[in-house]
N, C-alpha and C positions, 0 to 999 in steps of 0.2 A: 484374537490376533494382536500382538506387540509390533507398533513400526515404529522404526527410528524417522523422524525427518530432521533431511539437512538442509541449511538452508545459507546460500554462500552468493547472490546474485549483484551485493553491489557492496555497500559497506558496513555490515552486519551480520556476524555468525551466526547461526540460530541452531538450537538443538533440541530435541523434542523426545518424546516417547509416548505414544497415543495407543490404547487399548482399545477394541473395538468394544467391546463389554464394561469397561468400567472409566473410560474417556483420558482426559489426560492426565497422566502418571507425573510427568516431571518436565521441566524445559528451561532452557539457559540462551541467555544473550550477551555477544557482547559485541556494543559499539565502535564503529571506531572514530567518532565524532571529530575527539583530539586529537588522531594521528593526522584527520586532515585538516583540520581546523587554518592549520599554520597556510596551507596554499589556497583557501579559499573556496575548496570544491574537494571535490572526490579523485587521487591519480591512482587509476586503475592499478599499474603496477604494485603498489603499496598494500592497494585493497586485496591484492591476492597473496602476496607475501604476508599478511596479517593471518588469513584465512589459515595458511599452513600452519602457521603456529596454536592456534584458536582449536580446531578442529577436533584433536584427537584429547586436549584437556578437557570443552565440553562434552566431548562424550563421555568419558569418564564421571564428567563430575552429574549428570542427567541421571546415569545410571546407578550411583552414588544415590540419589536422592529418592529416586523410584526401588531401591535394594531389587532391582531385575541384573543378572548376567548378562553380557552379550549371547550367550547360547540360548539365554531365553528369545532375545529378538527373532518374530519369524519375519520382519519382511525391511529393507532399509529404503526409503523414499529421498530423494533430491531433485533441489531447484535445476529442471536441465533448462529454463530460459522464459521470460528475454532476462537479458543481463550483462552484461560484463564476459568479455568470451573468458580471461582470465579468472575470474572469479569464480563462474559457471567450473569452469573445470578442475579446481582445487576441491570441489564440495564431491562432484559427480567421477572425480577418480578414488576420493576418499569413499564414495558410499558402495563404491564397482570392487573396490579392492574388501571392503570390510564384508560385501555379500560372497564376496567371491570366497573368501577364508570361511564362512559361516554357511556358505552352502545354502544361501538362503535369496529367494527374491530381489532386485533394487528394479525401483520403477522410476523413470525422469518425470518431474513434475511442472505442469505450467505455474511459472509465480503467480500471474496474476488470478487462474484458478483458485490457489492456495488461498490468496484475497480474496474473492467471491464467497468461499466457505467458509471463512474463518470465523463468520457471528455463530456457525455450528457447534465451536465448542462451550458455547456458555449452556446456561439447565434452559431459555427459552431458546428456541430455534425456529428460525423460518420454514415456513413450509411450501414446496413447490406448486406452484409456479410463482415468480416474483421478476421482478424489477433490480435492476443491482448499477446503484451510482459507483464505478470504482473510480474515485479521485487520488492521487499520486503524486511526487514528485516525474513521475514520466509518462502517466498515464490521465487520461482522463475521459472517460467512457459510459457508455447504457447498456446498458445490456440487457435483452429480457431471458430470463433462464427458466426453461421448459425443465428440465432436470439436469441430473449430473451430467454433462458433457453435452447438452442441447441450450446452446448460446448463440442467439440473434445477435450484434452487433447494429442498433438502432443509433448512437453517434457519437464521435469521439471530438479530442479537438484537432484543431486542423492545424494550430502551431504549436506554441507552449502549453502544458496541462496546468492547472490549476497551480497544484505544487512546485513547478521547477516559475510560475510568475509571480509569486512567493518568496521566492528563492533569490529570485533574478532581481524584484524590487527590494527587499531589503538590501542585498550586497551594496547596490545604488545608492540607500540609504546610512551606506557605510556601518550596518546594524550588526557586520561580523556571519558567523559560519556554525551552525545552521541556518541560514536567513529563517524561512518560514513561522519555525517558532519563538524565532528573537521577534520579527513583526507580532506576532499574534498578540504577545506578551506586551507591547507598544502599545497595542491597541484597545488592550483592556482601559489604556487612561486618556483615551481620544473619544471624542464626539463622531458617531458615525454619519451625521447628515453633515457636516462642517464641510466638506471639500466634496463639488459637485464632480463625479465622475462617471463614464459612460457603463452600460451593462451588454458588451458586446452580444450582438447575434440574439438577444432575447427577444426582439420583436419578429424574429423571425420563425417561419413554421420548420425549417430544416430544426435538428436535435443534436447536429453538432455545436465543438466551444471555440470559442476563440480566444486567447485570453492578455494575445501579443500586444493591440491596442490598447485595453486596459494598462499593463504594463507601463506601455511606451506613456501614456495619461498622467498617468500619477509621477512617472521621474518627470516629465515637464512642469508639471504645479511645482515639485519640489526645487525644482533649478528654477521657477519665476518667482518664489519666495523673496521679500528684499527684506523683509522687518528684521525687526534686532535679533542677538542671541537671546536672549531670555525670551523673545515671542517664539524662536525656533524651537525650543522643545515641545511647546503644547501645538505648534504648527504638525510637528511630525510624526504625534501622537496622532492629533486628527486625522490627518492624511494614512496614517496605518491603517487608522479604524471605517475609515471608508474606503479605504482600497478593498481590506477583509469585507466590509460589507455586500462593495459589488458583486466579490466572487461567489458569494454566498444567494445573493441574488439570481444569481443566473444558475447556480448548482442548482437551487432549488425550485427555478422559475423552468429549467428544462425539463427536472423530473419529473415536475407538476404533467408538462405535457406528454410527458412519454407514460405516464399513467395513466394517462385519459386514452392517449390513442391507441395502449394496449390494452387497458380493462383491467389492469393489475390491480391489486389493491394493496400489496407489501411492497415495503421497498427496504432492500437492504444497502447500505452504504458504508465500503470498506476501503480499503487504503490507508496512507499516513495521515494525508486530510481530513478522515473520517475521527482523527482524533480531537479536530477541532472545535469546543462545546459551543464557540459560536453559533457555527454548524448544526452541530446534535441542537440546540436549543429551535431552530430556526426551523429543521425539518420538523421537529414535534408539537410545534405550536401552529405550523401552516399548512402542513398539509391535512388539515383537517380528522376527525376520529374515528372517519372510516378509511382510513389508510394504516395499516400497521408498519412500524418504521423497527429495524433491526443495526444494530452496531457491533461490531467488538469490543471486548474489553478495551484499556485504551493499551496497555500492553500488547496486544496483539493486532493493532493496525497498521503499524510499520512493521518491516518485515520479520520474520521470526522461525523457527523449524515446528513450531507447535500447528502452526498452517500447513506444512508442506508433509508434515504428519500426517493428518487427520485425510489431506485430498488424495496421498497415496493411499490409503489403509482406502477408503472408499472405489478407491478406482481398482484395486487388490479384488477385492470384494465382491465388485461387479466385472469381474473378468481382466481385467489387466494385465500383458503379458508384461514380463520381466525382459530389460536392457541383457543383450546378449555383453559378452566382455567386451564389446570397442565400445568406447567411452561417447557417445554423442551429444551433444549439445547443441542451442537454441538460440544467439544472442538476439537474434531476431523470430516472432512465433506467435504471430497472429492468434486470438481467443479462439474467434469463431472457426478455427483451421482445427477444435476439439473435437473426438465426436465420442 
């Protein structure tokens, strides 16, 4: 079975083609980084006006590169949420009108599902049951996953997720747009223990994050900085790398415990943060070698259609019905509301 995933939830087209017998065929992105770069964040409007134009070149061009037909497609998959309600609906009228001419399946898919599975499509694969850190620019979460569509929600954060305190610190640090990976990048040439800062909620037995303190931590050392310009640049380096530090800290100081008090022994870790080798280096070296640790490629940890492929085509599989013609969507949709 041939699916298209589409993938349109905030600001990146994604387009996929996933074979259930021979894995992924073909898949295309495109960012729109620059379109927002200029205002400093994501303006929805835009992001969806981009999507319509985006849309029907990457499917052409996926198809193009897999040499499959549309007629070959039997089944079309799309982001129906959370997301962006404009966004959500530029991808899920496109995938309702293409099933609908092609006489063929479209199934709405949870994004962050799509993240949960996405270390699925490399040649090792996790095997159920596991543990799943999804970190985010809007998410940040545990999850234990029994199987496809059997998800415990064990803790999330309670303010900012990891990636949008990221975000939100760099801007502060006037670091420009994407924040997150302009900080990361900062901090490659900063000392991680140089600037003492807290590791919210890890002495706690709760399994939620909290990451707003931290935040608010780190812009206050940087506004009580007084040294010269030239000590400010290796100041702001340090301070990157111990902000990334702490977050990392407590990522991997919660997973620790959500492993323990489930008995897990895998843990998978997806999202945009998962792209972060801080990160990956930090889970591999600490959590010891009887835990198996799984990632994405780094291409497919921010969002993509090669993900929203692969979790249609499996939910297809195991019974999934097909989106009647009214168009539905999700910008709000709870994981564990899967079943």
């Amino acid at each position: 079975m041939i699916t298209l995933g589409i993938e349109s939830s905030c600001d990146e087209t994604g387009l996929a083609l996933y074979c259930t017998d021979q894995g992924l065929l073909a898949h295309a992105l495109f960012s729109q980084v620059d379109l927002h770069a200029l205002y400093g964040g994501v303006v929805p409007e835009l992001a969806s006006r981009d999507h319509v134009r985006r849309l029907v070149p990457l499917t052409k061009q996926v198809c193009a590169q897999a040499n499959v037909s549309l007629q070959a497609i039997d089944a079309v998959a799309f982001t129906a949420g959370p997301g962006l309600a404009g966004a959500l609906l530029t991808g899920a009228m496109m995938a309702r009108g293409l099933a609908w001419a092609l006489q063929r399946p479209a199934l709405g898919v949870h994004h962050l599902e799509g993240h949960l599975l996405a270390p699925m499509l490399e040649e090792q694969v996790p095997q159920f049951p596991f543990l799943c850190l999804l970190v985010s620019g809007g998410h940040t979460q545990l999850v234990a996953v029994a199987g496809l569509g059997e998800y415990q929600l064990l803790g999330e954060s309670i303010d900012d997720a990891a990636g949008e305190a990221f975000d939100k610190t760099a801007k502060m640090l006037g670091l420009g747009y994407p924040g997150g990976p302009a900080l990361s990048e900062l901090a490659t040439r900063g000392d991680a223990t140089a600037v003492d800062l807290p590791r919210p909620m890890l002495d706690r037995d709760t399994l939620d994050f909290s990451f707003s303190g931290l935040k608010t931590a780190a812009i206050t050392r940087y506004k009580q900085f007084s040294g010269s310009e030239a000590d400010k640049e290796r100041f702001m380096a340090d301070l990157a790398a111990s902000f990334e530090q702490a977050v990392i800290d407590v990522l991997i100081g919660k997973s620790r415990k959500a492993l323990a008090q489930t008995g897990l022994s895998t843990l998978v870790i997806s999202g945009g943060v998962s792209a972060n080798r801080q990160l990956r280096q930090a889970a591999d070296s600490r959590l010891g070698d009887d835990i198996a640790v799984f990632y994405p490629r780094l291409e497919f940890c921010t969002d993509n259609g090669a993900m929203i492929a692969l979790a249609g085509a499996q939910r297809l599989l195991r019974g999934g019905k097909s989106e009647d013609l009214a168009v539905g969507i999700r910008p709000r949709w709870p994981l564990e509301t899967l079943n």
